[in-house]
VEXDREN-2710 file (C-alpha; in Angstrom, 1 decimal):
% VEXDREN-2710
k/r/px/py/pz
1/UNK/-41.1/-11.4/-10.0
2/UNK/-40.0/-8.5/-8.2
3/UNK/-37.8/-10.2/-5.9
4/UNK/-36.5/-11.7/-8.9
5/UNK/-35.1/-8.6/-10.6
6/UNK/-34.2/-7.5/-7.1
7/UNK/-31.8/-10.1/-6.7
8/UNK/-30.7/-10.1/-10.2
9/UNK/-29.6/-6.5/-9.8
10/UNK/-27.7/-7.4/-6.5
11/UNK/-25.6/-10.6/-8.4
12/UNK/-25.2/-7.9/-10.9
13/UNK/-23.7/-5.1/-8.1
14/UNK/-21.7/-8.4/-6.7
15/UNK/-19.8/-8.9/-9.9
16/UNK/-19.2/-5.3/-10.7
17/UNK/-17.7/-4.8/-7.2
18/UNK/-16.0/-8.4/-7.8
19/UNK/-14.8/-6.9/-11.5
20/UNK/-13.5/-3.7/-9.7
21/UNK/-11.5/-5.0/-7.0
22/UNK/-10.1/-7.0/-8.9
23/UNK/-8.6/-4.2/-11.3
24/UNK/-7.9/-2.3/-8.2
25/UNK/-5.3/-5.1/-7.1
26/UNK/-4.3/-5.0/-10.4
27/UNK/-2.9/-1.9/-11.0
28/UNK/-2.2/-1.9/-6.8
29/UNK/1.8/-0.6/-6.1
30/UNK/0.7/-2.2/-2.7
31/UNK/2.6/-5.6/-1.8
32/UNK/-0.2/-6.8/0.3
33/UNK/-3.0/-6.8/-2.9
34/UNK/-0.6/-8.5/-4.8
35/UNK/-0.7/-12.3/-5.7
36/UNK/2.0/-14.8/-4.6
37/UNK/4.0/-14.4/-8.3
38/UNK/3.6/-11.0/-8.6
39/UNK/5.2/-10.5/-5.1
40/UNK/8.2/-12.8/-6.4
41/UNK/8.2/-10.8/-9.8
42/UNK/8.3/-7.9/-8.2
43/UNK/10.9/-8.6/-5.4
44/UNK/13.2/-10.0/-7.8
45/UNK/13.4/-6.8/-10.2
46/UNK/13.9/-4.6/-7.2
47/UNK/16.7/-6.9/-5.5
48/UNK/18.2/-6.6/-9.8
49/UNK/18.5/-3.2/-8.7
50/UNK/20.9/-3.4/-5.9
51/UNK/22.3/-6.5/-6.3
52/UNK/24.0/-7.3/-9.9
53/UNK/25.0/-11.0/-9.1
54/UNK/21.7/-12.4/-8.6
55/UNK/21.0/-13.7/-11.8
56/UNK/24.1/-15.7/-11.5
57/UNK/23.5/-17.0/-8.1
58/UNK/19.9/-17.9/-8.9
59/UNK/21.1/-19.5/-12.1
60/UNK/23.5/-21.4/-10.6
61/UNK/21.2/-22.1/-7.9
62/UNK/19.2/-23.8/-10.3
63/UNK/21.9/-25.5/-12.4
64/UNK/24.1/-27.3/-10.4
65/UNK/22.1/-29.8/-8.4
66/UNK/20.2/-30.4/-11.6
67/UNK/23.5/-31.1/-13.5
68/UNK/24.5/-33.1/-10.6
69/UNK/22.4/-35.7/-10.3
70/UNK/22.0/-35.7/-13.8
71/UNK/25.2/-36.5/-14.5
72/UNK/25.0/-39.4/-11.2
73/UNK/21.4/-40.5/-13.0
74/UNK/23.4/-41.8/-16.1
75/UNK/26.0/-43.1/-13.9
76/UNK/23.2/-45.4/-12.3
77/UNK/21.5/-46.2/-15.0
78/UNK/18.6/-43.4/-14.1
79/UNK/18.8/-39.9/-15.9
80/UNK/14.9/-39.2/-15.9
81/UNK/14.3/-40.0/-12.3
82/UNK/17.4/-38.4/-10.8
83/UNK/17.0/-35.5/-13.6
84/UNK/13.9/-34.8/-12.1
85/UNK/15.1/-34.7/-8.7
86/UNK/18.0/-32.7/-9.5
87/UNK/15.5/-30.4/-10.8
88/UNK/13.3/-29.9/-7.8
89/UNK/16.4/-29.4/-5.8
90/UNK/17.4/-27.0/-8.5
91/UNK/14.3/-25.1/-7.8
92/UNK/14.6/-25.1/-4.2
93/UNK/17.8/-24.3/-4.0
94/UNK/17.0/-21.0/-6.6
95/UNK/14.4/-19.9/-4.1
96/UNK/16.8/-20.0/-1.5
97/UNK/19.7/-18.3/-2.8
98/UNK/16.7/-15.5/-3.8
99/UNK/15.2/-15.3/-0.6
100/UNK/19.1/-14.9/0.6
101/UNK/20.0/-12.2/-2.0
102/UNK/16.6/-10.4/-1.8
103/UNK/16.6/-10.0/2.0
104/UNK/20.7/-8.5/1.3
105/UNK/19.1/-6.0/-1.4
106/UNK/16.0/-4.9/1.1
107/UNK/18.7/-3.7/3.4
108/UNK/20.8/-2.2/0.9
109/UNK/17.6/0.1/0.0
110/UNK/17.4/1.1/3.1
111/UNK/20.8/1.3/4.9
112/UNK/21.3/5.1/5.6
113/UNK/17.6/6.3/5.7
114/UNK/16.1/7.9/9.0
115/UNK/13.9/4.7/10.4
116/UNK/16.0/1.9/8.6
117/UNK/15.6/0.2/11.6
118/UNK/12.1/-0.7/11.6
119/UNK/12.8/-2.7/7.8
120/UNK/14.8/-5.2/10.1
121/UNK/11.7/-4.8/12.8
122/UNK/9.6/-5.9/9.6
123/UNK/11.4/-9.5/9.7
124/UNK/10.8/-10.9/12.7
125/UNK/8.3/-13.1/13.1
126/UNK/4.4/-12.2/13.5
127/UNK/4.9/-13.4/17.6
128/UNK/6.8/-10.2/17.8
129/UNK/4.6/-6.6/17.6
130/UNK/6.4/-3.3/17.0
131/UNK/6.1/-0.1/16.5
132/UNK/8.2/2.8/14.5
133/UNK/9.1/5.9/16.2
134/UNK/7.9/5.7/19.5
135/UNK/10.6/8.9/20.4
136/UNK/12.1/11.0/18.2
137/UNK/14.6/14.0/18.4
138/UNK/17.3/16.0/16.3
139/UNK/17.2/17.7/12.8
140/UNK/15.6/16.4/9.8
141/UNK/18.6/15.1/8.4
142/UNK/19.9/13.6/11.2
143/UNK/16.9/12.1/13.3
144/UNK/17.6/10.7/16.3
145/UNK/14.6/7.4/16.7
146/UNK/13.6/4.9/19.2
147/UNK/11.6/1.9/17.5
148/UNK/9.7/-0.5/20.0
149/UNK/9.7/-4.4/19.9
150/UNK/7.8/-6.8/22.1
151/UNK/7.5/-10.2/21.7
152/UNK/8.8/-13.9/23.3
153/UNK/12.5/-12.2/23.3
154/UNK/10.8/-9.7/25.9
155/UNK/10.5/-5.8/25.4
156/UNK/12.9/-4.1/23.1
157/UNK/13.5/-0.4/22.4
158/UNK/15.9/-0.1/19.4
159/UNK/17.8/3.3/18.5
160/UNK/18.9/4.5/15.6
161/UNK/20.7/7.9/15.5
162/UNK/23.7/9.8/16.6
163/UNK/24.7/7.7/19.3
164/UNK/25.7/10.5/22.4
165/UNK/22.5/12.1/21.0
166/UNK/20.9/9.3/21.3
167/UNK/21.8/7.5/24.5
168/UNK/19.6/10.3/26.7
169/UNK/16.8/9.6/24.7
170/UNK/17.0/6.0/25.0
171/UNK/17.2/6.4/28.7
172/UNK/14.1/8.5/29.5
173/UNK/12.3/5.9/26.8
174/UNK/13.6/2.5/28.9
175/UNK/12.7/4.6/32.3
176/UNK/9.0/5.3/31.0
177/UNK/8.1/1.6/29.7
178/UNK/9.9/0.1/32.8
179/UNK/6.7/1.7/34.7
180/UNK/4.2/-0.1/32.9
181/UNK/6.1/-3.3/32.0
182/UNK/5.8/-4.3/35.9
183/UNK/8.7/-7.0/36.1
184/UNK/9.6/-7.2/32.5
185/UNK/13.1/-6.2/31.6
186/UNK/13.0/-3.8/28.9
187/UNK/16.4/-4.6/26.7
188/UNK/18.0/-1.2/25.1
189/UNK/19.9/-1.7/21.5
190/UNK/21.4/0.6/19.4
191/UNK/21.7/0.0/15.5
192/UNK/25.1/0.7/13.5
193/UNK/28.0/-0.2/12.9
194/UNK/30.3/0.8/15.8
195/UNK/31.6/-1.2/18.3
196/UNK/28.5/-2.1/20.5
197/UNK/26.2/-1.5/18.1
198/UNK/24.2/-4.0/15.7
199/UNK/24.3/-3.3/12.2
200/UNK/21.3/-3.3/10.4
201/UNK/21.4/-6.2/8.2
202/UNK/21.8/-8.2/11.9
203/UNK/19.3/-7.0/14.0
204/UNK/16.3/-8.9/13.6
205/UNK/18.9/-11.9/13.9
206/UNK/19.7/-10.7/17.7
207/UNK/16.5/-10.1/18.3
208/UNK/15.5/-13.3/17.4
209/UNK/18.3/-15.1/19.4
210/UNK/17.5/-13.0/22.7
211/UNK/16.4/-16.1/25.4
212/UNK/12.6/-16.2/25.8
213/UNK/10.9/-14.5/28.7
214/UNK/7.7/-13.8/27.9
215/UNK/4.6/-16.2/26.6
216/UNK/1.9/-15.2/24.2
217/UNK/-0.2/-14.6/27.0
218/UNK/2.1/-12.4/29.0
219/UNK/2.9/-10.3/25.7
220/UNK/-0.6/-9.4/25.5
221/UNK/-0.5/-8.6/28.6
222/UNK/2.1/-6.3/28.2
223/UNK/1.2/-4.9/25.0
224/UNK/-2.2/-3.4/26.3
225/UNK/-0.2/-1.8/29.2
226/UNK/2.1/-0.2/26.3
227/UNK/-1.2/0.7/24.4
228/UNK/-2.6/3.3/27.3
229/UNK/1.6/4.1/27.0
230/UNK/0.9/5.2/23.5
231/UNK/-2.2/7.2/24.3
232/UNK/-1.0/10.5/24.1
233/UNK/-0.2/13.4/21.9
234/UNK/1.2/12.4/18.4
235/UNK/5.4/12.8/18.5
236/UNK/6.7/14.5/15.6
237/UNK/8.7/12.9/13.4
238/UNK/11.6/14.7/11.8
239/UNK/10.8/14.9/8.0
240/UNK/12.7/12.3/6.0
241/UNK/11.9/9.1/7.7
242/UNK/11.2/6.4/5.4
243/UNK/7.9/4.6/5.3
244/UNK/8.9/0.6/5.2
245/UNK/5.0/-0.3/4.6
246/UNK/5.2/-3.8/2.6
247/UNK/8.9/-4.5/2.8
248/UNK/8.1/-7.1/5.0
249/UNK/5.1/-8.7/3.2
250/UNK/7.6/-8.0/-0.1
251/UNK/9.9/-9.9/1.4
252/UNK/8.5/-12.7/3.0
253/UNK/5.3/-13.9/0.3
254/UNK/2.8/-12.2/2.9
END
């Protein structure tokens, strides 16, 4: 009987735990503890923000492939089948155009800010592992960063910043991971729009296209050498930079 009761209290504490995770997702302003629609929901009101033409590109996403075949449906004697279709397509090609117009409004956010770079880092895909601010320098309102990227493309430092400012300081970072990549070129970008450069809304694009080097195998390799690089004291970051936490997962549908 006792063990009884016992586990009748534990279901009990299983439910209420169950019950209050559940409200904490709920009322969550984290991306990651939302569900799949919420994420869309969410996505789509902020992209509203910064991009005015959505509705009519997601509308007309929608529309015209349904109207299209619609319209060729009655012409072959079909409209429910080919409506149908046209439909689907719709649908697909609504998600598309958002994905397209969502990933533009992301960057619009965030084009400008101290660490703007790391929302593009956010996009590649999960092969890749980075890290913000591995190096930092200048004031607070005009930071000078290094971001880090490793991943089949090889090892990448990415600056963002004043570019004479920053070309010293990418140097002394490519020098210092050169010594513990052991054979692995380490490829130097700089984000902006000058000539040279690569503007934010293209760099995870570039990364992306860089040849492949290194295997999954090798990256891990590399990654724990870069790990014993990271083990020492905390750099501080000029006040200001932006925290991208979930733009990614925002983005993307986890």
């Amino acid at each position: 009987m006792a063990k009884s009761e016992r586990a009748k209290a534990l279901e009990a504490k299983q439910k209420a735990e169950a019950r209050a995770e559940k409200l904490r997702k709920k009322n969550s302003t984290n991306p990651d503890d939302w569900g799949r629609v919420r994420q869309i929901v969410e996505t789509y009101k902020m992209t509203a923000q910064y991009d005015p033409q959505l509705h009519f590109w997601t509308i007309a996403g929608l529309l015209i492939p349904f109207i299209a075949l619609l319209v060729l449906g009655f012409v072959l004697g079909s409209p429910v089948m080919w409506g149908i279709t046209g439909l689907l397509l719709g649908f697909l090609a609504a998600m598309l155009l958002f994905s397209w117009r969502a990933r533009r409004g992301v960057y619009a956010r965030f084009e400008g800010q101290p660490g703007s770079a790391q929302v593009a880092l956010q996009m590649l895909p999960k092969k890749w592992l980075t890290k913000p601010a591995i190096a930092a320098s200048g004031t607070q309102e005009r930071p000078q960063l290094v971001h880090r990227a490793l991943g089949p493309g090889g090892l990448i430092l990415v600056g963002e910043g004043d570019a004479g400012k920053l070309k010293p300081l990418l140097e002394k970072e490519r020098k210092k991971h050169e010594q513990v990549a052991y054979g692995v070129d380490v490829t130097v970008l700089t984000m902006g729009n000058a000539a040279g450069q690569v503007p934010l809304d293209q760099l995870s694009k570039h990364i992306k296209k860089l040849p492949k080097q290194l295997t999954d195998a090798k990256i891990q390799e590399v990654n724990q050498r870069l790990k014993a690089l990271d083990a020492r004291p905390n750099i501080p970051i000029p006040k200001g930079y932006i925290n991208p936490k979930g733009a990614r997962s925002a983005m993307r549908g986890r």
